[in-house]
N, C-alpha and C positions, 0 to 999 in steps of 0.2 A: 399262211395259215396252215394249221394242220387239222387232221382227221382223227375223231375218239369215237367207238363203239362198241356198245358191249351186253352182256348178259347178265343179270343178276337175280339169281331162283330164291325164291322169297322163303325156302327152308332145306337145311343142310343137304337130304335126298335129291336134293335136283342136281341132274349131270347135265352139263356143259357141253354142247355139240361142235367140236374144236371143227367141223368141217363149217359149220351157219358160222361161227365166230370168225373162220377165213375170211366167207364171202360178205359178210359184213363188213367186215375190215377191209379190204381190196374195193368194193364199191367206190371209197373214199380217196384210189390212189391217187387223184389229182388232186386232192386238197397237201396230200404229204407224201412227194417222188422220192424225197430224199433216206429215206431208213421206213423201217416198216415190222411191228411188234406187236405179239401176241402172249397173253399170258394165261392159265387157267389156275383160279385157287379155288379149289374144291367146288362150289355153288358156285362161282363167280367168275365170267370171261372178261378178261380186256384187252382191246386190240386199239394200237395207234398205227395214226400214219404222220412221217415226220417231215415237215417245209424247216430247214434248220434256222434256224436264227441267229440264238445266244447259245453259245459251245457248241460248236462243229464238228465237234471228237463223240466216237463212237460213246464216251460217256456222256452224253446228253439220252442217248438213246431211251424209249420208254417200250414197255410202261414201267417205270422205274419205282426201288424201293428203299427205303431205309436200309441202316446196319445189319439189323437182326430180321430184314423181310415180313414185318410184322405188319409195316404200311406200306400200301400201294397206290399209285396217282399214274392217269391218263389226262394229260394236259391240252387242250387247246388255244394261245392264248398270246401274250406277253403281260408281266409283271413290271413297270416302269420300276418302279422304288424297290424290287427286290434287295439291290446293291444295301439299301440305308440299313437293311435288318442282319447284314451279313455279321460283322463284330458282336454284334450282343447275341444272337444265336453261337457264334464260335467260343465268346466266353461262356456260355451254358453247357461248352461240352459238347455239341454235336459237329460229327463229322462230314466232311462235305467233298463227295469224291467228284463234283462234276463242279463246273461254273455256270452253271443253269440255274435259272429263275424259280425252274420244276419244283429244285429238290428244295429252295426256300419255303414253298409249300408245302412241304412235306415235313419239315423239322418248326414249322409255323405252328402247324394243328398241335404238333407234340407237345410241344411248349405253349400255348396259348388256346388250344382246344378251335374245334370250329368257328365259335362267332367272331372270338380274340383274335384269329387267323385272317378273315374275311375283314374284321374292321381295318388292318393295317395294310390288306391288301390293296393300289392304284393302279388299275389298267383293263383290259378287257381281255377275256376268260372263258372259257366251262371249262371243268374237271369232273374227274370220277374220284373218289379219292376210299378208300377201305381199308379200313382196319381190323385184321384179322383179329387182336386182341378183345378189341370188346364185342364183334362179330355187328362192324357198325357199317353201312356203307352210305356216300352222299357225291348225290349229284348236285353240281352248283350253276349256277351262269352269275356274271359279269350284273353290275349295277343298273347297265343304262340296254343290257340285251345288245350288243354289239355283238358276240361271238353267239352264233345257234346253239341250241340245245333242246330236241325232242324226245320223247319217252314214249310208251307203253306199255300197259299193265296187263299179261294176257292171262293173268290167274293168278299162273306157278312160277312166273317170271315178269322180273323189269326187263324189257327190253328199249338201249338209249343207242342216239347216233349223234354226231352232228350236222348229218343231214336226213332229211325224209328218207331218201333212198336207202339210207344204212340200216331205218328200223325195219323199211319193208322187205329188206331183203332177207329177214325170216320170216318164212311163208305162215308160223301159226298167226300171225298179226292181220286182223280182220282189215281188208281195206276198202271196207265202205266208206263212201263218201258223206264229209259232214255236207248236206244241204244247204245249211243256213252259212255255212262259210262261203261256201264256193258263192255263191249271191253275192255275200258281203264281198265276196273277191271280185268278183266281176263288176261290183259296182264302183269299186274302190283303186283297185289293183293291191291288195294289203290285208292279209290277215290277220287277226286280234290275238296274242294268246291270253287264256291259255289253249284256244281251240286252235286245229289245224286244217289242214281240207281233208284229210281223212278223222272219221268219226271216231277210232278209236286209238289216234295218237295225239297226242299234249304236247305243246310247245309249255319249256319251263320258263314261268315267267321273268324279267328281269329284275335282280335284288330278292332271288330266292334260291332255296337249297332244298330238296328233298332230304329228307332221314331214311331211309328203311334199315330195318331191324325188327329181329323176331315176328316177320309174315308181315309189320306195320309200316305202311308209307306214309309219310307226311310229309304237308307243304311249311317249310316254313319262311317271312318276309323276313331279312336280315339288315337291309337298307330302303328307305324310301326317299323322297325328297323332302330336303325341313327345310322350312320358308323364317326367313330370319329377316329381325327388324334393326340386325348392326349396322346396314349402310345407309338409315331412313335420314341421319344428322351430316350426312358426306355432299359437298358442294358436287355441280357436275364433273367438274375438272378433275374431283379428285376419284371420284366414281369412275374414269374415263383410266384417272393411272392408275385405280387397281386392276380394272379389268385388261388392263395391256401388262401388267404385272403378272397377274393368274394366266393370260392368254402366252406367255410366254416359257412361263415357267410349265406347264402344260406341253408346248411345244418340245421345250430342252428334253424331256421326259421321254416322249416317243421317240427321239434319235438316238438311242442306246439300241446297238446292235452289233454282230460280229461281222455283218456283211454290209453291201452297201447299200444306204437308203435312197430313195427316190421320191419322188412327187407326182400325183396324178394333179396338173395344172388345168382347169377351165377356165373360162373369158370372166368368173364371179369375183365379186371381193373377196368373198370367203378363202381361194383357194389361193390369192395374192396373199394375203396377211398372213398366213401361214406359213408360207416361201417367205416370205422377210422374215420372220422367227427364224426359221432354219438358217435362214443364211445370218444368224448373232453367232450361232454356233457352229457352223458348218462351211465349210469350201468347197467348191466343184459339188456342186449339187446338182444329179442328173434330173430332169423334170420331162413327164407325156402328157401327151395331148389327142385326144379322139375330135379326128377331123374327117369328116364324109363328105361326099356330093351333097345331101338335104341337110339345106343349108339351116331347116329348123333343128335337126340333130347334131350341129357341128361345132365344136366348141377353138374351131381353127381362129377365133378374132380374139386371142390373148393380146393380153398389155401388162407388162410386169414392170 
């Protein structure tokens, strides 16, 4: 995983405190040990922390920008199907100095504007992504909320992280405590967004993007769940090989990477069936396992 945080002043006057946009960014070093970038455009701080993934080479590095540095993205994430968009973006003309998934995104919006971008995008996500040109900026998260993504509005400024710690580490961010979460937390172990346990930070919810521009933020929903009645005429059998169809093809998908993958294995079916996928496409597959003394917390009775 890596680490995104950053500042966004909700009109041109507002300076950027490159020393909060440090310790913001640095909160986050153990989400990204591997490289670590900060950028300031006029109103607007971005700071990454980078877990390398896909391109290894200092040109993966962020927060990265187009040709002409007109768009800028802070990514937290992987892009499975990046690869499928690569040839038809290249015969459009754009150039592509990294093998990163990032800059897919970034020549995606170009070309297909934000919703066009998001609909083609498969995998789990937040970015920052700004455009100087139209003076647009948008925060995103992932469909199903896999990757974090918290905000706060303190006036004269967005301030985002991907984690709590990153927003609170500018001290103008009030950190009263939501009440009625913390409850719901302790009753649950699990907060709801878009509320957080602090009362004046927002968890973004999943299958949504904020806009802000010109002093306005808005929430918008880009994906939800649509309930479809294609497989109501499918016998079981055959209901049984789509979904070891989907559940595979799913699988192939996350094993794209420039390092090597692994498996966190428990004693459940779930984490079997998945290790068989892997293993259609993969050899010498390393797998772990969390084994303790209490014996209710131990996941040491695998069977594979």
């Amino acid at each position: 995983m890596c680490g995104i945080a950053g500042i966004i002043g909700l009109n041109k006057d507002y300076q950027v405190d490159p020393a909060k946009l440090d310790y913001m960014t640095d909160v986050l070093s153990h989400r990204g040990p591997d490289d670590r970038g900060t950028n300031i455009l006029g109103n607007i701080g971005l700071g990454h922390r980078r877990l390398s993934i896909l391109d290894l080479s200092a040109a993966g590095h962020q927060p990265m920008a187009n040709e002409d540095k007109s768009i800028w993205i802070i990514f937290n994430g992987e892009i499975y199907n990046y690869k499928d968009y690569l040839p038809e973006l290249k015969s459009k003309g754009y150039q592509f100095k990294s093998n990163s998934d990032t800059e897919v995104i970034i020549h995606a919006y170009q070309e297909w504007g934000i919703e066009g971008c998001l609909k083609r995008l498969n995998g789990m996500f937040a970015f920052c992504l700004v455009d100087l040109n139209k003076n647009e900026t948008y925060l995103v998260r992932d469909r199903l909320g896999i990757k974090p993504l918290y905000y706060s509005n303190k006036g004269k400024a967005v301030v985002f992280g991907s984690e709590l710690k990153a927003v609170m580490a500018d001290d103008e961010v009030d950190n009263s405590l939501n009440l009625n979460t913390l409850s719901h937390y302790l009753s649950t172990f699990y907060t709801c967004a878009p509320d957080s346990i602090f009362k004046h930070v927002k968890t973004l919810e999943p299958g949504h993007y904020l806009h802000i521009k010109d002093n306005e933020i808005r929430d918008h929903v880009y994906w939800d769940v649509q309930l479809s009645n294609k497989y109501l005429d499918y016998s079981e059998n055959e209901i049984l090989e789509k979904f070891d169809e989907l559940f595979d093809e799913s699988v192939k998908y996350t094993l794209v990477s420039d390092v090597p993958v692994g498996h966190l294995l428990s004693s459940g079916v779930d984490s079997n069936a998945v290790l068989y996928h892997m293993k259609q496409h993969q050899d010498n597959i390393e797998t772990f396992t969390v084994d303790t003394a209490i014996d209710s917390f131990s996941e040491g009775a695998v069977s594979v």
